[in-house]
C-alpha positions, -999 to +999 in steps of 0.1 A: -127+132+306-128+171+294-161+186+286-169+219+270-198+236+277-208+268+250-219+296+267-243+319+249-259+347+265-244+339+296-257+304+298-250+268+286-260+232+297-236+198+292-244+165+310-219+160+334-212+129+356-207+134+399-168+142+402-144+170+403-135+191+373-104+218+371-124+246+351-103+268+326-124+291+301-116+305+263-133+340+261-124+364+241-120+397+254-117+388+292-088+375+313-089+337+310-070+331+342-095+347+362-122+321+364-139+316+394-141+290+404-111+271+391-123+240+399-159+228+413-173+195+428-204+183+407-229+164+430-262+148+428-285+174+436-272+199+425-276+207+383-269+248+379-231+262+389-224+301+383-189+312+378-178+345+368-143+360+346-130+396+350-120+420+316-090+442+321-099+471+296-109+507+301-136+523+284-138+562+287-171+583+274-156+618+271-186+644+269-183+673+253-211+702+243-202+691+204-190+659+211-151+663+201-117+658+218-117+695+224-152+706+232-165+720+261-169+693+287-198+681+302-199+676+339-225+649+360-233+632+330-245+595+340-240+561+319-245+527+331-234+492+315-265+475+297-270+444+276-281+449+242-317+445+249-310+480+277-308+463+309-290+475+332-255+462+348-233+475+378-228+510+395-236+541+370-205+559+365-206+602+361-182+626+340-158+642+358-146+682+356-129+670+322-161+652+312-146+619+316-171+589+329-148+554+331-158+518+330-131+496+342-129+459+337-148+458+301-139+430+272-109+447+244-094+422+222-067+433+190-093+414+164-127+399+175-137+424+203-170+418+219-196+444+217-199+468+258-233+483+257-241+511+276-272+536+275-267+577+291-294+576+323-289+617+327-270+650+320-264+681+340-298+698+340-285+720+315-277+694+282-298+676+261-285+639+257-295+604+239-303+579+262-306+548+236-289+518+243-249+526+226-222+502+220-189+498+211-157+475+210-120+481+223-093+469+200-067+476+228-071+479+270-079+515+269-097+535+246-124+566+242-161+573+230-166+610+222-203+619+235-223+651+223-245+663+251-254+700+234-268+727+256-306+733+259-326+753+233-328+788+246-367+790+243-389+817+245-416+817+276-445+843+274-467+854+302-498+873+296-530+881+315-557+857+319-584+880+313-572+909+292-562+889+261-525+894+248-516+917+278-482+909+287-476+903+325-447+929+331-429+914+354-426+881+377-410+844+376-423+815+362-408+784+377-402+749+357-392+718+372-389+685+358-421+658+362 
């Protein structure tokens, strides 16, 4: 007897009777040949089973100081894989010296492509950057997201004498480090 079981959010119930059961899965975006396991053993006892299917695309988040093809790249910028809701999934992956961060194994499909979220967790120290929860789909195994991380303000810092009002300090360093 075949059962289907819907998975939404990563989760879906069926009443199934003690026996063995080939598993095979329909989801777009992923490899369906990959699930694992390909079969399981349902015993009394025993009412949750977790399997897991692999995606074969490529997602690259090319960061640039303006955020095109041909901006200045931005390197030791940090992204990780999120859900929708911002948690986060996996290792974080970092531009490199042509402001190329990769994740490998993400969902693409030609015409119903599932939504990858990811959120930017830091910069360089020297760019500002949005770290909101993004997303996007691929349409085919490999594909880019142009990134804007613009340089800092320049901002003006003024030092001046605690008790001669408006005297400027003529020389010295002020140091700033982040909290």
């Amino acid at each position: 007897m075949d059962k289907q079981v819907i998975i939404t959010n990563g989760v879906g119930t069926s009443d199934l009777i003690n026996g063995e059961y080939l598993v095979s899965a329909d989801v777009i975006g992923y490899e369906n040949s990959s699930i694992n396991p390909s079969s399981i053993t349902v015993s009394a006892g025993t009412n949750e089973y977790v399997f897991t299917i692999s995606a074969e695309g490529t997602l690259t988040l090319h960061v640039t100081e303006d955020g095109t093809s041909t901006g200045t790249p931005v390197v030791g910028a940090t992204f990780v894989r999120t859900d929708s809701a911002g948690n986060e999934y996996g290792s974080p992956v970092t531009t490199d010296s042509q402001g190329n961060a990769l994740f490998e194994n993400v969902p693409y499909d030609e015409s119903n492509a599932p939504l990858i979220y990811y959120k930017q967790t830091a910069s360089d120290g020297n760019h500002e950057f949005d770290n909101s929860v993004q997303n996007t789909s691929l349409t085919s195994e490999t594909g880019t997201v142009e990134v804007i991380n613009a340089p800092g303000a320049q901002r003006t810092i003024r030092l001046s004498d605690a008790n001669y009002e408006n005297l400027p300090i003529e020389s010295g360093t002020i140091n700033l480090s982040n909290s």
